[in-house]
N, C-alpha and C positions, 0 to 999 in steps of 0.2 A: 387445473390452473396452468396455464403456458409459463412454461421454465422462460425463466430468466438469466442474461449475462451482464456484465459489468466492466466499463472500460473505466481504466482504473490508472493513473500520470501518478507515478515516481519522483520524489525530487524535484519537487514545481517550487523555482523561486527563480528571481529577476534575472540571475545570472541563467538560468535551463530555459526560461519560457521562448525567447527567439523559435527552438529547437523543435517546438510542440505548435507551436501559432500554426502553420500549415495543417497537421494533423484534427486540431480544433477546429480551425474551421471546415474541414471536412464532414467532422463529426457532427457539428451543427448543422449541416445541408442534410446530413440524412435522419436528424432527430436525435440525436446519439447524447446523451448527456455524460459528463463526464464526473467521476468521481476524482478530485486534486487533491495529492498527498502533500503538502504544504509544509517546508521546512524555512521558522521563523527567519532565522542567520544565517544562512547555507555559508558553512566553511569560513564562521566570521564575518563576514563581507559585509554586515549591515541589516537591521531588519528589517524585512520586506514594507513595511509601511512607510519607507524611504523615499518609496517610489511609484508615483502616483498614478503611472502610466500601465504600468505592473498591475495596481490593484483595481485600478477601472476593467483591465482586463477577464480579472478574476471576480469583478463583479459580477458582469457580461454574463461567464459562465455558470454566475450561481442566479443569476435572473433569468435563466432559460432549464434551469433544472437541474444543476450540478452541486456539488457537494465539497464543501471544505473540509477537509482531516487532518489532524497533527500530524507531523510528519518526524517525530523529533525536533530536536534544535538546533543544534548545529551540523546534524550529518556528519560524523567527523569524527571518528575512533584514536582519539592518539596516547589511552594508555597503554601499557607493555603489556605483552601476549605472557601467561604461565601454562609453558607447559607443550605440547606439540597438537597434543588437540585443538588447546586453546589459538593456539596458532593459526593452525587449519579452518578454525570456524571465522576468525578475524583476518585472516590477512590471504587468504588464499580462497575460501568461498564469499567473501566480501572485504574490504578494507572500511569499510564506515558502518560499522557496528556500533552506532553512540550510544545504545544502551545495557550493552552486553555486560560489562565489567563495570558500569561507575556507583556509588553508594546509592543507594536509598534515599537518604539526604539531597546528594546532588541531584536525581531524578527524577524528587516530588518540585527542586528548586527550578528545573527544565522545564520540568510538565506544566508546572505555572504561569511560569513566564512565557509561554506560547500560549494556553488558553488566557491570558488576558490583554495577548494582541493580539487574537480571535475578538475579543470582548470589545476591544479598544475600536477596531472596524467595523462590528458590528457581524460579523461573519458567525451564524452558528455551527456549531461541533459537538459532534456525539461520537467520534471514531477517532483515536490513536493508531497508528502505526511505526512500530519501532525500525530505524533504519538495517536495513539486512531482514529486518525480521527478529533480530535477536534481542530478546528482552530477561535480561541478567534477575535474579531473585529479589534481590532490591528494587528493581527496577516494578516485577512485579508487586511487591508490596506498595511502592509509592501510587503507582497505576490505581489500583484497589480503594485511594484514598480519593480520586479524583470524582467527578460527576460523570467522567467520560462511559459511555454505555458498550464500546465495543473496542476489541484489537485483533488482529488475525495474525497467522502463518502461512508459509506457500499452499497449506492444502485444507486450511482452515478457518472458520471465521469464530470468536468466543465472543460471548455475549453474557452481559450481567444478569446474574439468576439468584436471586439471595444475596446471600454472601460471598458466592464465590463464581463461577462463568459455566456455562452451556456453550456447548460444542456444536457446531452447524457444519455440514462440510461444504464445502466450496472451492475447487481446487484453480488457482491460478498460473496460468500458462505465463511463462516468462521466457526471455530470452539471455545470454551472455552472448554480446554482441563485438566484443571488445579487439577480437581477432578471426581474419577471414574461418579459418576451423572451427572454431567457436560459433560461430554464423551458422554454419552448414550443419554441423550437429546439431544447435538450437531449432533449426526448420524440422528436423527431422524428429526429434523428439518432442515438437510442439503440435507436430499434425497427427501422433501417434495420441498424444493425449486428448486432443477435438474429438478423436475417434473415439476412443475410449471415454472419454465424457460425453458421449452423445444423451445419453438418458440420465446423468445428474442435473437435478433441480437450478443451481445455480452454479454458473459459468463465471470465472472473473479474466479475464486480458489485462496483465502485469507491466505496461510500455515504461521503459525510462529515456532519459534524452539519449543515451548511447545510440539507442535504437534508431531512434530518427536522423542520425547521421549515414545511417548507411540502405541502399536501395535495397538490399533480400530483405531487411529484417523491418523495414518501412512497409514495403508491400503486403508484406506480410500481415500485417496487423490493418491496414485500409481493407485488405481482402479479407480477410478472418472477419471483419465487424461488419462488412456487408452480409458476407454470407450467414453469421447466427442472427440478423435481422431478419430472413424469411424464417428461422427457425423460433428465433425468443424474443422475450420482449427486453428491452434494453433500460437498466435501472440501473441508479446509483446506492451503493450498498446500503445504506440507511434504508432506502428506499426499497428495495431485494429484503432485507431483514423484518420489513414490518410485514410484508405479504407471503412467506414463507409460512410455509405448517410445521415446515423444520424449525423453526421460531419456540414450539411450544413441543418437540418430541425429542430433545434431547435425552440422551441415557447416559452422560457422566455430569457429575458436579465439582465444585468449589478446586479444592487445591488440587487435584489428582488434574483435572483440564489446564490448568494454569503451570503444569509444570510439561503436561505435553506439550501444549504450546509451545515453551521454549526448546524440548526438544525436537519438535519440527524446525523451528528457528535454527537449528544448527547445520539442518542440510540444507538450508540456501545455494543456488550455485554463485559463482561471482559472475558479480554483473558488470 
């Protein structure tokens, strides 16, 4: 079976999409569908079904073969860091951790209220992803309560297996774009890893709006998704998850994957 990659928008709400509209449309001239990580209130602001110009948008996207995902809720980490790791993993490899530390409670109340303005649009969703990646112990017990079928980490994708999740690997390239150095390093350790992922199954391309502000890290990812188009086929990860064999040869289960998970989630770099 021809391996597959996955171009995969961060942070997609009214206030980012300006940011992506050029990249979209690219994507759509070359067939590219896109998987949109979709956060309901980005940073408060209002929820996205506010704006109807926004969601025509994202229709568009999902009437040519793309994919809506939770994206959290508010993107937006503003409890207090315990501790110096916990520091590190919130405020220095990411600042908008909004699942890292909050209860269980508050993050079955989150997870709800985004899937049912999923519901309310009529948008289906079978994928979460926690902002940063980081998804606090609570956070995964509330997860575990939902219908949602899938969540990943920078180097993996888990899937509901029983009771507990199947490990798929899938490693996704990202970038920290936020300072020229940061740029240069990110191209550098993004082509090393294409290289090195050349013979895994599935490929994911991690773009957030940062990205598209600036031209290395822009071209970057236009060139990246031409070129694994002569090589893969181009799927949005639901879509990459039904056709894998990796889907059905998982060799960990339940809690032991659900807590690596979140220890991947803690070497996010900052984006």
């Amino acid at each position: 079976m021809k391996a597959r990659f996955s171009v995969v928008l961060h942070d997609v709400a009214p206030a980012t999409w300006p940011l992506y509209a050029d990249f979209a449309a690219h994507a759509a001239s070359w067939g590219v569908p896109l998987t949109l990580l979709l956060v309901p209130d980005y940073h408060g602001q209002g929820t996205f079904d506010r704006e109807p110009r926004f969601c025509a948008a994202i229709e568009r996207e999902l009437a040519r073969g793309g994919e809506a995902v939770l994206h959290g809720y508010f993107h937006a980490d503003e409890l207090p860091c315990h501790g110096p790791i916990d520091f590190v993993r919130r405020r220095i490899f990411t600042h908008e951790g909004e699942f890292a530390a909050i209860s269980e409670q508050e993050a079955q109340m989150r997870l709800e209220r985004g899937l049912a303005l999923f519901a309310c649009l009529g948008w289906p969703v079978e994928g979460f992803v926690a902002p940063g990646w980081l998804l606090g112990e609570g956070a995964w017990r509330a997860l575990a309560r939902t219908p949602l079928r899938y969540t990943s980490s920078p180097r993996r994708v888990y899937v509901r297996a029983g009771a507990g999740w199947r490990s798929i690997e899938a490693p996704s390239l990202v970038w920290s774009a936020r300072s020229g150095w940061r740029r240069l390093v990110s191209q550098v350790v993004n082509e090393r890893w294409l290289r090195r992922s050349a013979n895994r199954p599935w490929l994911r391309l991690g773009l957030h709006p940062v990205d598209m502000r600036h031209e290395r890290s822009r071209r970057f990812w236009e060139r990246t998704t031409r070129a694994l188009l002569a090589e893969r086929m181009p799927s949005t990860k639901v879509d990459a998850l039904r056709h894998l064999a990796a889907l059905q040869q998982g060799s960990d289960g339940g809690v032991l994957v659900a807590q690596q998970a979140q220890a991947a989630g803690d070497a996010v770099r900052a984006l």
